[in-house]
FIRO-448298 format. One line per field, with one value per residue: residue in three letters; residue number from 1; x, y, z of N, C-alpha, C in turn. Coordinates in steps of 0.02 Angstrom, whole numbers, plus 50000, padded with zeros to 5 digits. Layout:
BEGIN
r	c(ala	...) $
k	c(NUM	...) $
n.c1	c(X	...) $
n.c2	c(Y	...) $
n.c3	c(Z	...) $
ca.c1	c(X	...) $
ca.c2	c(Y	...) $
ca.c3	c(Z	...) $
c.c1	c(X	...) $
c.c2	c(Y	...) $
c.c3	c(Z	...) $
# end
This chain:
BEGIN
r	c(unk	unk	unk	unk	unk	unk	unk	unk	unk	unk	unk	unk	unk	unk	unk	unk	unk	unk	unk	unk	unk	unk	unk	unk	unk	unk	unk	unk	unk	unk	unk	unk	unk	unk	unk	unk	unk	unk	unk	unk	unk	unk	unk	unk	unk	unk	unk	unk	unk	unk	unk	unk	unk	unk	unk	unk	unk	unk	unk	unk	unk	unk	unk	unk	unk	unk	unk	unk	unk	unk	unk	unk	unk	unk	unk	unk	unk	unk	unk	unk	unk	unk	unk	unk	unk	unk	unk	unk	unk	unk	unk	unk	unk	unk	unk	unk	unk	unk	unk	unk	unk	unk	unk	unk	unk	unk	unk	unk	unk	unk	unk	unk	unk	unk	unk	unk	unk	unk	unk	unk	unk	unk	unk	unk	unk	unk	unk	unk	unk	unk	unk	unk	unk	unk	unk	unk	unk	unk	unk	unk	unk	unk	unk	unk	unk	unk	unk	unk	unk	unk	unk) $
k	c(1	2	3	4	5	6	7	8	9	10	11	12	13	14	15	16	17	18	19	20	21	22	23	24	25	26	27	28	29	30	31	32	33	34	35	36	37	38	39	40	41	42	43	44	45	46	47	48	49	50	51	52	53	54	55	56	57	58	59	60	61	62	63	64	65	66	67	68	69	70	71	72	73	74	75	76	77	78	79	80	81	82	83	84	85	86	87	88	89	90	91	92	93	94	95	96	97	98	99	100	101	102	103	104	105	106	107	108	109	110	111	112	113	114	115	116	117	118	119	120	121	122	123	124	125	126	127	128	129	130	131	132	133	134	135	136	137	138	139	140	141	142	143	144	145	146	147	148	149	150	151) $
n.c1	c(43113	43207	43189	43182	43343	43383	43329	43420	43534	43550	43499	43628	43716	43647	43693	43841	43854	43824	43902	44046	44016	44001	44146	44212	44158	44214	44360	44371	44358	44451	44583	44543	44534	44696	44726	44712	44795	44853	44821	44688	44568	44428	44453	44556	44657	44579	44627	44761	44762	44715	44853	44934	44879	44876	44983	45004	44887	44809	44836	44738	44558	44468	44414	44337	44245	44218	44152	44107	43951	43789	43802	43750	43692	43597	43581	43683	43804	43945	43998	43952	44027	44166	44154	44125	44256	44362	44328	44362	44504	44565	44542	44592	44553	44410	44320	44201	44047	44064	44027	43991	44018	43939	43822	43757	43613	43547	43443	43477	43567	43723	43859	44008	44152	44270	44447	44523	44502	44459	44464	44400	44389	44329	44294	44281	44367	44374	44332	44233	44143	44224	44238	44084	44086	44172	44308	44489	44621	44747	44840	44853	44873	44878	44788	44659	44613	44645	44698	44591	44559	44433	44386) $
n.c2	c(61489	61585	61638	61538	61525	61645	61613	61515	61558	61657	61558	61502	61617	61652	61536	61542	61658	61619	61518	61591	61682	61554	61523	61644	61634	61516	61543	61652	61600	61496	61571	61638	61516	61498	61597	61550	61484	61314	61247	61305	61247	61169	61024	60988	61063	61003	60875	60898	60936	60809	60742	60701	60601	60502	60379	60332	60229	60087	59992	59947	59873	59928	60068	60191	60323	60487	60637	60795	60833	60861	60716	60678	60626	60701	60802	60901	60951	60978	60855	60773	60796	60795	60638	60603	60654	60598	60462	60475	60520	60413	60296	60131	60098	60086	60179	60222	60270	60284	60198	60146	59999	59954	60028	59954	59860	59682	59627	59724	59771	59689	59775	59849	59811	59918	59935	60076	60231	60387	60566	60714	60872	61021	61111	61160	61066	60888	60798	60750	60696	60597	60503	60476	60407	60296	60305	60326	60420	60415	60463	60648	60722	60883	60978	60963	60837	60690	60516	60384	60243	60115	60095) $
n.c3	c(58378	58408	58515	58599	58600	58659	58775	58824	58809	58909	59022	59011	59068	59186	59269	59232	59321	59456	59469	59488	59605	59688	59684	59725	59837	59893	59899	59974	60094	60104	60094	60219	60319	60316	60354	60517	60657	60664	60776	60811	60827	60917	60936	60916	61018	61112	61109	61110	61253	61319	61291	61384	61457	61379	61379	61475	61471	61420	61254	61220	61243	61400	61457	61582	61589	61673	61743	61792	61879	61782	61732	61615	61449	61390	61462	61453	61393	61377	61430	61357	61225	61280	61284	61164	61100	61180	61158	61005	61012	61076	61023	60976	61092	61183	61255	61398	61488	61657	61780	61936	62018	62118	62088	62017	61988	62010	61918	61800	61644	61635	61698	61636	61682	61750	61760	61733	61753	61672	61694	61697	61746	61791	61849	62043	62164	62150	62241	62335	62224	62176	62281	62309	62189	62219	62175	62166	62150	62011	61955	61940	61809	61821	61744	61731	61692	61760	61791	61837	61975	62009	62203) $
ca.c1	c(43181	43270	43175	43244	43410	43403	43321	43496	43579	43498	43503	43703	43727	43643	43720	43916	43869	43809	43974	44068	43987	44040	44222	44256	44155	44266	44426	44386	44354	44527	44602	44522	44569	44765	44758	44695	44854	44822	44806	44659	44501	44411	44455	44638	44647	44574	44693	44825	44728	44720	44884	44985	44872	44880	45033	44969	44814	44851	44831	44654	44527	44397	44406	44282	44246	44178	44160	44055	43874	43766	43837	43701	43720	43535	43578	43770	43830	44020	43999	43944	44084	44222	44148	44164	44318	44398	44333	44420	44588	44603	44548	44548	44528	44327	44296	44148	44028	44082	43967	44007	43993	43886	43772	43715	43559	43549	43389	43489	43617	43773	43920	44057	44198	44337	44499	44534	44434	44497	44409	44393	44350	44330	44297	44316	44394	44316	44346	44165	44130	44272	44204	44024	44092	44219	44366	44543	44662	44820	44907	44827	44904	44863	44746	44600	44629	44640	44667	44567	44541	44391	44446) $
ca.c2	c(61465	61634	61641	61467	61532	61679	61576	61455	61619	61676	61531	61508	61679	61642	61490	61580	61697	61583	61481	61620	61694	61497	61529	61681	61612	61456	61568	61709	61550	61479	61634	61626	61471	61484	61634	61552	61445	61278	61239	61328	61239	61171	60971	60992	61102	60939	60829	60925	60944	60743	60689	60690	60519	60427	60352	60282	60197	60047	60014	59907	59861	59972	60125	60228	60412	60511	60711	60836	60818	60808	60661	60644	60683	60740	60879	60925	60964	60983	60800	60748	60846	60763	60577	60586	60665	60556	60417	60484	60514	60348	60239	60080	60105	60091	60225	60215	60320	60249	60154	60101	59915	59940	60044	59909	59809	59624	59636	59741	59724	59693	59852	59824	59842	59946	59967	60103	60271	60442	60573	60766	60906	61087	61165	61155	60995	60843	60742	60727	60651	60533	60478	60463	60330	60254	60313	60342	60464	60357	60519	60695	60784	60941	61011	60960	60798	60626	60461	60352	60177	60102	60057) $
ca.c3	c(58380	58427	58589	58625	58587	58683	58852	58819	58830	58976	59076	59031	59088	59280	59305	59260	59384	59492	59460	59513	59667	59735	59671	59780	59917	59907	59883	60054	60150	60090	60135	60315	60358	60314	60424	60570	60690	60645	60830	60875	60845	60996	60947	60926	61100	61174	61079	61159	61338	61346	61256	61449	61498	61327	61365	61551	61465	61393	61201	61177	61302	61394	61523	61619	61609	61726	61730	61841	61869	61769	61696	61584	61400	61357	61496	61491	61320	61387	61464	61278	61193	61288	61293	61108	61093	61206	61104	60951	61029	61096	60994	60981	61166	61193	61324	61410	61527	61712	61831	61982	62022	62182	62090	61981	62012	61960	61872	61733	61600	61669	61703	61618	61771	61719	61781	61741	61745	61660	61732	61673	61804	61765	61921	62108	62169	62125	62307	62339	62158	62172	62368	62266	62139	62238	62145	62203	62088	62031	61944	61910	61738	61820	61690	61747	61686	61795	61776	61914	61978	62093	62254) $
c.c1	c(43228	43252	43205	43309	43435	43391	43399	43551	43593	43519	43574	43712	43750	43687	43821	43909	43857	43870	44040	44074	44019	44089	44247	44212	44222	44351	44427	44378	44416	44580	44584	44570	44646	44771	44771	44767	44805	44797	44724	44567	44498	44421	44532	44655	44638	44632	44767	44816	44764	44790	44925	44965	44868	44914	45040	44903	44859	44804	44774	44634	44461	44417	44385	44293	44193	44205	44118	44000	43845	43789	43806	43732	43652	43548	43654	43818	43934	44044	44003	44013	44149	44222	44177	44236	44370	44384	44354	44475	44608	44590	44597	44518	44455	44348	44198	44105	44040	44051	43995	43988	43961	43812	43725	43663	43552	43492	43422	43548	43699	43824	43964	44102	44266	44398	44523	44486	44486	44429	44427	44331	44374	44318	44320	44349	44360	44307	44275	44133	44166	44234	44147	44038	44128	44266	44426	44600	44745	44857	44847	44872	44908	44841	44686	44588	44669	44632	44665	44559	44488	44444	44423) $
c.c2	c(61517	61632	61582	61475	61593	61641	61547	61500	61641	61626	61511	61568	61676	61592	61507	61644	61673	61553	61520	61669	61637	61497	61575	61646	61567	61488	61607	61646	61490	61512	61641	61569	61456	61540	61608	61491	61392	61234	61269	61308	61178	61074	60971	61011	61041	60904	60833	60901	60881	60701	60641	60603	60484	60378	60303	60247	60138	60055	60002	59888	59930	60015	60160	60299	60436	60583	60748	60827	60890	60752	60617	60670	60723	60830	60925	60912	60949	60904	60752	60737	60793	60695	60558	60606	60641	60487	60431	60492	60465	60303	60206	60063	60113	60127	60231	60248	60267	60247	60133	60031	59906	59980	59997	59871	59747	59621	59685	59717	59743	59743	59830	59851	59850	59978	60013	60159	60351	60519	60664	60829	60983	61138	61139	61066	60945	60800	60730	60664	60595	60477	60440	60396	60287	60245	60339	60377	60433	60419	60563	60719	60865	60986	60992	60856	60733	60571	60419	60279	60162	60077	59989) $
c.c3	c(58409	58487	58634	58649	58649	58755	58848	58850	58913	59041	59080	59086	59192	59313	59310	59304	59456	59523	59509	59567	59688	59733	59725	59839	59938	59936	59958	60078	60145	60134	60215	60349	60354	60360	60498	60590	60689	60719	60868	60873	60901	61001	60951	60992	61122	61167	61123	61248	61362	61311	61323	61453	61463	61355	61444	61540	61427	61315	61152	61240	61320	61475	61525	61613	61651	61724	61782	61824	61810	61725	61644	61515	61360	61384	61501	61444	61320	61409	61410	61236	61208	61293	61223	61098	61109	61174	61060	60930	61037	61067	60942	61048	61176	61244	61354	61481	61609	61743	61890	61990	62063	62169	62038	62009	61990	61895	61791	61675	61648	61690	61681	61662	61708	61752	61793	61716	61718	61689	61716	61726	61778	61820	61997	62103	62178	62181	62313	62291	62171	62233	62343	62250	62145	62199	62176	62144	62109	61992	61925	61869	61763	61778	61678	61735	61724	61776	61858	61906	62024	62130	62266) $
# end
């Protein structure tokens, strides 16, 4: 019975130190994050990036994105990154990866044709790409950021 008593002991013991090891973790990682400007993680930054062309999209419906090759998202993490992100700014706006309508084949499922195309470029100038997918730039934001239409 004392050995009982003392294990009871014992295993209180680990678990209030246990308890309190997670307290200051919790507490320096409190402390961290009130230091940091509440601006500066890497979804807000976008938030900001893309607020210029909210207000030229309209408010439900469906428009095209398109970004630098590869335009895949198994291979092109940054291509990923901003498909969602741009789905989470705009919605209820479905955004959706952009197809051209001449590259479709009948044999598959249909393209959904979209008016309008927003379009995110990070390096040289995208004229080639656009030429590619038969897009025409109806205002640039100047920040890399485009919104496009097919022609």
């Amino acid at each position: 019975m004392k050995n009982a008593r003392r294990i009871e002991i014992g295993i209180a013991v680990l678990v209030l130190f246990g308890l309190m090891s997670n307290v200051s973790s919790v507490h320096d990682a409190a402390l961290t994050l009130r230091r940091l400007p509440s601006d500066s993680d890497m979804v807000t930054q976008f938030g900001v990036h893309i607020a210029s062309i909210r207000r030229d999209l309209p408010d439900h419906g469906m428009v095209g994105f398109v970004s630098e090759p590869p335009e895949d998202m198994t291979v092109n993490p940054v291509y990923t990154r901003e498909w969602v992100w741009l789905r989470y700014f705009l919605a209820p706006l479905l955004v959706i990866p952009y197809v051209p309508q001449r590259a479709w084949k009948g044999d598959e499922d249909p393209v959904p044709y979209t008016p309008l195309v927003i379009g995110s470029f990070h390096g040289a100038s995208p004229g080639r790409l656009l030429d590619e997918h038969g897009l025409v730039i109806v205002k640039d934001y100047g920040n890399g950021i485009m919104l496009l239409r097919p022609r």
